[in-house]
N, C-alpha and C positions, 0 to 999 in steps of 0.2 A: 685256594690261595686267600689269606686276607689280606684286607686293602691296606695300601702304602703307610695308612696312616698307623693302624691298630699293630701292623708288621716294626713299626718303626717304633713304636713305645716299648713295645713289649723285647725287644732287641737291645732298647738301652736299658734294661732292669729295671724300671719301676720296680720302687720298694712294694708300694701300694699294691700290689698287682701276685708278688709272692712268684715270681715267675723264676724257674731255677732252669732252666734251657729255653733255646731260641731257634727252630731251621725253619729254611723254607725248602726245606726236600717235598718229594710229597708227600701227602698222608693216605694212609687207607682208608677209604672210605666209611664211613657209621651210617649204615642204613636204617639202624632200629630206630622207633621212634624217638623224638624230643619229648623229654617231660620238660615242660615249661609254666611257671607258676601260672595258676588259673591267675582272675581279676578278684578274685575274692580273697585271697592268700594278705597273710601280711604285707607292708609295704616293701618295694625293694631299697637297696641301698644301694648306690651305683658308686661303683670305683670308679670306673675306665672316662666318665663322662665329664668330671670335674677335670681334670685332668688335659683330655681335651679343650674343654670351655680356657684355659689357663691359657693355653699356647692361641688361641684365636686372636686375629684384631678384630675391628669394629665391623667393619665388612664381611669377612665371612662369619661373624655372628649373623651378622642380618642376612645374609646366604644361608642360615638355617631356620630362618623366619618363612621363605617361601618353598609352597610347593606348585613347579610349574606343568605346564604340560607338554608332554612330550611329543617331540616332534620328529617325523617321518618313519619308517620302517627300521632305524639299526640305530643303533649307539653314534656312528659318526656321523648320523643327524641333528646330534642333542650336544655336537663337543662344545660348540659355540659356547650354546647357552650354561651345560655347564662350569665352561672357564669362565664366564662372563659373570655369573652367578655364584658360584658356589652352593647350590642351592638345598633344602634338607630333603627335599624329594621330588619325586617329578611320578604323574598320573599319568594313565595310559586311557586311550580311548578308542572304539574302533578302528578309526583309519588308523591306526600303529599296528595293531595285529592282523597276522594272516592267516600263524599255525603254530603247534606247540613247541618246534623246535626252534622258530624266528623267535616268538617270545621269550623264551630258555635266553639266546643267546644274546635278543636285546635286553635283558635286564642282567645279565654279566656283564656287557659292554659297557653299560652305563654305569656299574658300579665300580668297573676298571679304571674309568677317566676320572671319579668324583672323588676328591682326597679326601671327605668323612665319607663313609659309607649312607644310601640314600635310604631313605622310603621309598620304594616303589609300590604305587599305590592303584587300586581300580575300583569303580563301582561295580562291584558283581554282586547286586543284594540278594539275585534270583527272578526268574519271572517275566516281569515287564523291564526289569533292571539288570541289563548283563554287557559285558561289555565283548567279553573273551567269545570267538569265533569255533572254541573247542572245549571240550568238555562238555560236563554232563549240566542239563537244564533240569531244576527243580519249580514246582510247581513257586507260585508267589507267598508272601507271608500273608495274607489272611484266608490261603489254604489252611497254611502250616497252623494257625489260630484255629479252625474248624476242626481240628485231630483232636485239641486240646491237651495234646501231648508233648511235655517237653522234651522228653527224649528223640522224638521226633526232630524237634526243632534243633535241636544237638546235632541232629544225624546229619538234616541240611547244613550246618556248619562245617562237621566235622568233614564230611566230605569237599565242600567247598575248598575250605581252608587243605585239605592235602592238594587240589591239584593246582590251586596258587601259590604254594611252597612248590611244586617241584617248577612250576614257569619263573620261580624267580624273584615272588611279587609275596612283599613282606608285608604288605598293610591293606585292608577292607574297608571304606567309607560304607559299612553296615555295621549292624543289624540297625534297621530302620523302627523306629520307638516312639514315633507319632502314634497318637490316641484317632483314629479316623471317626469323628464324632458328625461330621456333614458328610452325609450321603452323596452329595454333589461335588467331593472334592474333588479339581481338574488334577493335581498334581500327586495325593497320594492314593489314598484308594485300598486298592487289594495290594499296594508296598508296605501295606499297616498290618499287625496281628490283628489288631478288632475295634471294637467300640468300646471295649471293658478296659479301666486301667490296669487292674488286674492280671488280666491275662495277656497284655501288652507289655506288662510286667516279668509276669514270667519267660514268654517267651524269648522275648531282646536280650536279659540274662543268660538263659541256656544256650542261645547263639553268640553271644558275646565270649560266655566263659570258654562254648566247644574253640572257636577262632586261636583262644589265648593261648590254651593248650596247645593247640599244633603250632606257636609260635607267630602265627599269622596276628598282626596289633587290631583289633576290632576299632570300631569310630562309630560310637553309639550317636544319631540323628534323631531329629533337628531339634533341640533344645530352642527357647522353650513349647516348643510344639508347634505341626503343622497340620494337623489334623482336622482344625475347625477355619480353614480357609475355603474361599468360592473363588479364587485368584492364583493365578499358577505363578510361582513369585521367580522362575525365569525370566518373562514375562514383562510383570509388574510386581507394585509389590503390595501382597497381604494385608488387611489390618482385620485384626482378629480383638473386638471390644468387646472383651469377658472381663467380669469382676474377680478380683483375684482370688476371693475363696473356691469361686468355682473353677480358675484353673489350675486350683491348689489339686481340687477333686477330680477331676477330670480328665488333665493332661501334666502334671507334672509327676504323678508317683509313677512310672516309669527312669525316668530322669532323675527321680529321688531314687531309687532302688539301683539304678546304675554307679550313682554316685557312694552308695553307700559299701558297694561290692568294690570301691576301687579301680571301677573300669577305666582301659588304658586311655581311650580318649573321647571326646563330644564335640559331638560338629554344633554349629551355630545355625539358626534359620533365619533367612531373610522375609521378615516378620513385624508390623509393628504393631504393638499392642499397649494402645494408651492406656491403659490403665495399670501395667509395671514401669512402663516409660513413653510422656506421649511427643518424646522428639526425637528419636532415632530407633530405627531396626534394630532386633535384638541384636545383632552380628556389630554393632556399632554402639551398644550400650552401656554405658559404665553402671546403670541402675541394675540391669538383665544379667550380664557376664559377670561384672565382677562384685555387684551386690547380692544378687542371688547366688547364683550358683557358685561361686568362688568365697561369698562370707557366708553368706545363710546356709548352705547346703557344705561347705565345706570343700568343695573338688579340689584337688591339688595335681590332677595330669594335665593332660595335654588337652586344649582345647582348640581346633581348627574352626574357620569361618567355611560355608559354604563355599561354592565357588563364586570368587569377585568378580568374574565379569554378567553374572546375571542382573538382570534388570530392576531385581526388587531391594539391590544396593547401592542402586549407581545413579539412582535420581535426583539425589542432593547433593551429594560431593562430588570433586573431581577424585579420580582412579588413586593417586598419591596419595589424598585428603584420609579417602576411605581403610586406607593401608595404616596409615596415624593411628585414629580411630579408634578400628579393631583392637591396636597394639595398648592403645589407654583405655579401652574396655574394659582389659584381661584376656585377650586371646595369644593363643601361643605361635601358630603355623596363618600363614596366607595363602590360601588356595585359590591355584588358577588366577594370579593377579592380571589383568587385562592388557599391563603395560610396567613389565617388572620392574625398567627401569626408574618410571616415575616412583616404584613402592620404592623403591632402593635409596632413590634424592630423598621423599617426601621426608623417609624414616629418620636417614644420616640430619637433615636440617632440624627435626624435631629433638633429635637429639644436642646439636650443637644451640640449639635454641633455649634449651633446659624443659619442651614441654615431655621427651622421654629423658630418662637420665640410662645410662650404658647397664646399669646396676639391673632396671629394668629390663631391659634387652639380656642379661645376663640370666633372667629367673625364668626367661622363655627356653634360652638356647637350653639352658639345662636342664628343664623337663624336656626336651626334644631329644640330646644327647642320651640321656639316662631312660626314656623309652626306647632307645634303640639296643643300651648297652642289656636293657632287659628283657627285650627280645631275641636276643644273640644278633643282631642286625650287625653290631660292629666288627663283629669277629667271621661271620659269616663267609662259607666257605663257594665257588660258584654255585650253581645247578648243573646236571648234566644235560642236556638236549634231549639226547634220546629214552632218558627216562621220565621227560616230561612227556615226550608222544606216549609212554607206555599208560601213565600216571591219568590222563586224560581220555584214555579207551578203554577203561574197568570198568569193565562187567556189573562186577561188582557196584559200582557207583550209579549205573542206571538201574540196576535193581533196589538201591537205599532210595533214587526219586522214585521209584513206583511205588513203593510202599508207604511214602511220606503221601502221593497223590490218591490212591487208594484209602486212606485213612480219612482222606480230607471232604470225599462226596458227601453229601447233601440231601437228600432229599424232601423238598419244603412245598409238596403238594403232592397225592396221587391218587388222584379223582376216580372212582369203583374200582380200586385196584389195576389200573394198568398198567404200573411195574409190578414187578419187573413180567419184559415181555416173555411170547413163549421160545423155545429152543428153536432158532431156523425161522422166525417170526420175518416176515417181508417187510424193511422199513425205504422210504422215502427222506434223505436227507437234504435241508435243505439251512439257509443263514450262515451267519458267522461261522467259517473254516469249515464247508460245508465235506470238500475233498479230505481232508484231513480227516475229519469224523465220522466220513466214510468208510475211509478206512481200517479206522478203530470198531468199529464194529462188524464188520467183516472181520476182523480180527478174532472178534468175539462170539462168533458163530453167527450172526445174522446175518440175513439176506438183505442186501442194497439194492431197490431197483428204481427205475425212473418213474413209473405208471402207478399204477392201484396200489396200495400199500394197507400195511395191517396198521401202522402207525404212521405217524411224520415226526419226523427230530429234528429239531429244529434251534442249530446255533446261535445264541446272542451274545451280546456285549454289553448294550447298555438298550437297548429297544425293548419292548414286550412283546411280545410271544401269543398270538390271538390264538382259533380253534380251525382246525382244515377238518373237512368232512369225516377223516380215520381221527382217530386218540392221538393227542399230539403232543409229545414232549419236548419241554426246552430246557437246552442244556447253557445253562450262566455259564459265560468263560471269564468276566468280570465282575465288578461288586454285584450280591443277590439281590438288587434294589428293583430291578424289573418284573420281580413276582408282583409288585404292589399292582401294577396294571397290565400283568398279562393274564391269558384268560385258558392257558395250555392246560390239559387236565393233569401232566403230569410235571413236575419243574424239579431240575437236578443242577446245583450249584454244584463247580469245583474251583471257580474263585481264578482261575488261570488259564492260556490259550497253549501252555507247554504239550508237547505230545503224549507227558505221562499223565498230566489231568485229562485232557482226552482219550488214552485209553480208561485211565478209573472211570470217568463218567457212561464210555460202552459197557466197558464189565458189570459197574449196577442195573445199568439199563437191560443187558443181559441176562442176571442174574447171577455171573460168576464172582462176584459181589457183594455181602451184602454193605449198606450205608451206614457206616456208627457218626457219620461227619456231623457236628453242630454249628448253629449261626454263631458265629464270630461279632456279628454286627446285631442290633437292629434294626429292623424295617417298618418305619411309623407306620403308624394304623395297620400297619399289617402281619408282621412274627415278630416275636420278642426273639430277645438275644440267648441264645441255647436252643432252639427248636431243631427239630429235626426226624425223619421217618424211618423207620423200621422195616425192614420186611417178615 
């Protein structure tokens, strides 16, 4: 069924539209795939969206300005907010989900009460990043950097993005496009492809473009980079004092190669970096948003702010103030505003004020509209429920994360050959997800036992990894920054605590195996970026 609104235009004939019949009988369903223009394709030209923007007032334009969050288990949790709002989309967060066919049915429901059809939105970057309580877990993105394969990183996409099409959920706050350049980032980490722009380059593209294809709108993060922070800008906020050639070289040609492919949209970081602007957060910058990346770089989609109620935007202005702001930045969408109502006043006053003018509000709604009308969002017909249960238990999709985690091992020390161990080798497991990694290795034909061991394996996170009387291997479940002071003779990064990095990490340790994975990163005074062991 399409929604009331796209039903009701296309009903009166729109010339524009070239529409020669009209029913709402049903349809038979089209299971093949959508080809849907990559980000890289020429630009689109949107019919359906002007056209919309026309019939709007001032209100529900600024009702496509936020994206709120959604609230409780069903659609008739969110009516409130959606009568109240009008809103352009609404995010989902764990406590909303339970299982694939609730999902399925809560993002019908919500797109049944919303008179434009919405973005429904999730953070599911992968990894450390997911939000969905179903479906398939892939290893994190500076795995997927250690493979050095894009097609890979495609694959995590492309899978991704079908089984968030079939729950309902037309938009991704990913692929994540920070340069992780501090080792000690608290917020990104192994959510980065690497250390290299390059290859952070590539990747974030290949997952951008697989996304576009399946229709799913990508939201390439955090412009202008969050990579070189010691500050987790939920929190607090950031200040990242780089001279601007080097964050030319550094952390912007990712961001540049997004922009230049077209991508559909870019989230903002809450971020302040004196030296592009030394008095507001980029999310709040007229110098950041709409001097750089809006003149100098050129972007013309959709640009979203992070989420407003974190703490690394909310410490100079009130909630209203910060809603302004963004909007005379150059930002298009409001995410997660803390107190809609106040964005709702602050906006309508600044407008009646003359500091926005409606014109402006008009150049947002219709990159908003017209990413929807070009991702089939407006016409968009439900999900079925029971094909989202089916869509989220393929086989098939747990075997594309093995194969992405398998690619992505490591091995960045192996002191007189103790990998890989022998056939039936007695191991003592012990650290980080020590049960879990037990079981991957018994999996993998070894022996797990409590007492005297041939080896000790030994999981970490971010600790090092000393020597136990047997050969002792550690296995990195987060950034490989712990070889610097561990003293294990043998150390196997997979960058992720996912099951299927966990089994890749037994099968090399095994042997069934072998490790082609490279650093993604590097490790001062200790491996350079590419390193990696053979057997």
């Amino acid at each position: 069924m399409r929604s009331p609104v796209t039903r009701a235009l296309a009903c009166a004939g729109i010339a524009l539209l070239a529409l020669t019949a009209c029913t709402t009988a049903p349809q038979e369903e089209d299971t093949s795939p959508r080809e849907e223009p990559s980000p890289s394709e020429p630009p689109f030209e949107p019919v359906l969206a002007p056209r919309l923007l026309a019939e709007m007032d001032l209100d529900a334009k600024i009702g496509q300005l936020l994206v709120l969050t959604a609230q409780g288990t069903t659609a008739a949790d969110n009516a409130a907010q959606i009568e109240a709002y009008r809103p352009g989309g609404i995010i989902y967060f764990d406590a909303n989900l339970t299982g694939a066919a609730q999902i399925a049915e809560f993002s019908n429901g919500v797109q049944e009460l919303s008179q434009t059809p919405l973005f429904v939105g999730v953070d599911q970057e992968q990894g450390l990043v997911v939000r969905l309580p179903v479906g398939t877990r892939f290893p994190d993105a500076m795995a997927v950097g250690a493979t050095r394969d894009p097609e890979l990183a495609a694959l995590r996409a492309t899978t991704t993005a079908a089984e968030l099409a079939a729950l309902g959920i037309n938009l991704n706050y990913a692929p994540d496009a920070d340069v992780n350049t501090d080792p000690a980032n608290p917020v990104i980490g192994i959510r980065s492809f690497g250390s290299e722009p390059d290859l952070v380059s590539e990747m974030a593209l290949a997952e951008a473009d697989a996304y576009a294809g399946q229709g799913i709108v990508p939201v390439v993060k955090h412009f202008p980079g969050h990579g070189d922070t010691d500050v987790d800008s939920h929190t607090g906020l950031p200040v990242i004092d780089l001279p601007r050639d080097r964050w030319e070289a550094e952390h912007l040609p990712p961001f540049r190669a997004a922009v230049e492919a077209g991508v559909d949209a870019v989230m903002t970081a809450h971020v302040l970096m004196p030296q592009l602007d030394p008095d507001e957060p980029a999310t709040l910058s007229s110098e950041i948003i709409g001097g750089i990346l809006r003149d100098e770089l050129g972007y013309e989609g959709v640009v979203t702010t992070d989420a407003l109620n974190m703490e690394g935007v909310r410490q100079r202005h009130s909630d209203g103030e910060n809603a302004v702001l963004a909007l005379e930045a150059g930002v298009d969408q409001l995410l997660m505003p803390p107190d809609p109502a106040a964005a709702v006043a602050a906006i309508k006053a600044a407008v009646e004020e003359g500091r926005l003018t409606e014109e402006r509000i008009d150049e947002s709604v219709l990159r908003v509209l017209s990413l929807k009308e070009k991702r089939g969002i407006l016409e968009a017909d439900p999900v079925d429920p029971a094909a989202a249960e089916e869509a989220v238990s393929d086989p098939e999709h747990a075997g594309a994360a093995q194969r992405v985690a398998d690619a992505s091992a490591t091995v960045l020390r192996n002191t007189d050959g103790v990998l890989p161990l022998a056939p039936g080798a007695r191991v003592r497991v012990e650290g980080t997800n020590a049960d879990r990694l037990a079981a991957a290795l018994t999996e993998a034909g070894l022996e797990v036992v409590t007492g005297d061991a041939d080896a000790v394996i030994v999981g970490t996170n971010t600790a090092p990894v000393g020597r136990s009387t047997a050969p002792t291997v550690a296995v990195s479940q987060g950034g490989p920054y712990p070889l610097a002071s561990s003293d294990a003779d043998g150390f196997v990064a997979v960058y992720s605590a996912v099951d299927a990095s966990l089994a890749a990490a037994a099968r090399v340790i095994a042997g069934e195996v072998e490790p082609t994975g490279t650093l993604p990163v590097s490790i001062p005074d200790t491996a350079e970026f590419g390193a990696g062991l053979s057997y």
